[in-house]
C-alpha positions as CSV (number, residue, x, y, z in Angstrom):
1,X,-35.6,37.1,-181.1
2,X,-35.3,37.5,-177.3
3,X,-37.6,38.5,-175.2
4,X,-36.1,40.8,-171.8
5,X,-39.2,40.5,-169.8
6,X,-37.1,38.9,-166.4
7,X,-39.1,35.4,-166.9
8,X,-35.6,33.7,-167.0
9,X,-36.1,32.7,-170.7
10,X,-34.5,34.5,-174.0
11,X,-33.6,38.0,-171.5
12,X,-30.4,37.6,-172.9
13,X,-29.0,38.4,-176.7
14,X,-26.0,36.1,-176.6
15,X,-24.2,34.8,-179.4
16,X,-22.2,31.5,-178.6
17,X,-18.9,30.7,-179.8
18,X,-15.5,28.7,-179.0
19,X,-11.9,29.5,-178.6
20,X,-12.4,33.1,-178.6
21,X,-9.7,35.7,-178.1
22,X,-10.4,39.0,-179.0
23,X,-14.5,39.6,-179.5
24,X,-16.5,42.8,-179.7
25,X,-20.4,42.8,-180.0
26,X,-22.1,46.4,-181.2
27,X,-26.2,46.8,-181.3
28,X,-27.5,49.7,-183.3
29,X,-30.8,50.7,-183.9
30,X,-32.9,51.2,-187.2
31,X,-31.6,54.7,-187.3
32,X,-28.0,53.2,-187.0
33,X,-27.3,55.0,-183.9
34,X,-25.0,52.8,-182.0
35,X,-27.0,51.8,-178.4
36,X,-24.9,49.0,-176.8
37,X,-21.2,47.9,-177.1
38,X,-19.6,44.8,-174.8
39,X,-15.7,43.6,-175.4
40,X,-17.1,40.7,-173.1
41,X,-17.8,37.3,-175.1
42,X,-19.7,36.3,-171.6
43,X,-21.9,39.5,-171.3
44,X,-25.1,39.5,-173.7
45,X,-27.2,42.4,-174.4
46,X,-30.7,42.5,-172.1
47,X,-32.0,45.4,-174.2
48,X,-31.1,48.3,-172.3
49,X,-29.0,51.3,-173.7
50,X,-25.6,51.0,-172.5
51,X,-25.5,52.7,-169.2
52,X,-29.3,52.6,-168.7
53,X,-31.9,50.5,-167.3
54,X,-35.0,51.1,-169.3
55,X,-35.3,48.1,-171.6
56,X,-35.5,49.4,-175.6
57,X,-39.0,49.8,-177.9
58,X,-39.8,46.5,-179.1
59,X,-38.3,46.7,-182.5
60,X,-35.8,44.8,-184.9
61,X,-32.2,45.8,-184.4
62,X,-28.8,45.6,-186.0
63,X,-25.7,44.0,-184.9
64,X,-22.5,43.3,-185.6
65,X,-19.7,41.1,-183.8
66,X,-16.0,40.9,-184.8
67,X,-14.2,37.6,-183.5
68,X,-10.5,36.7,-183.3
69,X,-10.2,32.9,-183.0
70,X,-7.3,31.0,-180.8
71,X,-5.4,30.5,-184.6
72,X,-6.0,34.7,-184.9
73,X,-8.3,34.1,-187.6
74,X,-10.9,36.6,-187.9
75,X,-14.4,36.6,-188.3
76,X,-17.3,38.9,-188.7
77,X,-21.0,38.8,-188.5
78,X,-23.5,40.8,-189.4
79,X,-27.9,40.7,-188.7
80,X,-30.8,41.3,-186.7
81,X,-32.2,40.4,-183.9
82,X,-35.6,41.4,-182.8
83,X,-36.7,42.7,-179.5
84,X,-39.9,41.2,-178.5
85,X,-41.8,42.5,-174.8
């Protein structure tokens, strides 16, 4: 859970990982509408739609990262992560 309230703790949905190359990280919704999308391993999600600034209903939502390792192994993830004001 993470909680984007500014207070300077949990703002932030960021996975952690090592030796990245390639990464992509895609947040959906309950209805599966895609609302956020970052190619950026550094740049978390602070639980805006992409583009916007109002932070998202306090909810449970989907996501799904793909990862290409330094040895171009492949990895992908899948689960929620709740939204918490």
């Amino acid at each position: 859970a993470f909680t984007p309230n500014g207070d300077g703790r949990d703002d932030i949905f960021l996975p952690k990982g090592e030796a990245i190359q390639k990464f992509s990280m895609y947040i959906f919704d309950r209805w599966g509408t895609m609302i956020y999308y970052t190619d950026d391993p550094n740049k978390g999600w602070d639980g805006t739609v992409s583009g916007g600034s109002k932070i998202c209903p306090e909810d449970t939502y989907v996501y799904e990262i793909s990862v290409t390792d330094n040895f171009n192994g492949t990895h992908s993830y899948i689960g929620k992560v709740t939204l918490i004001k």
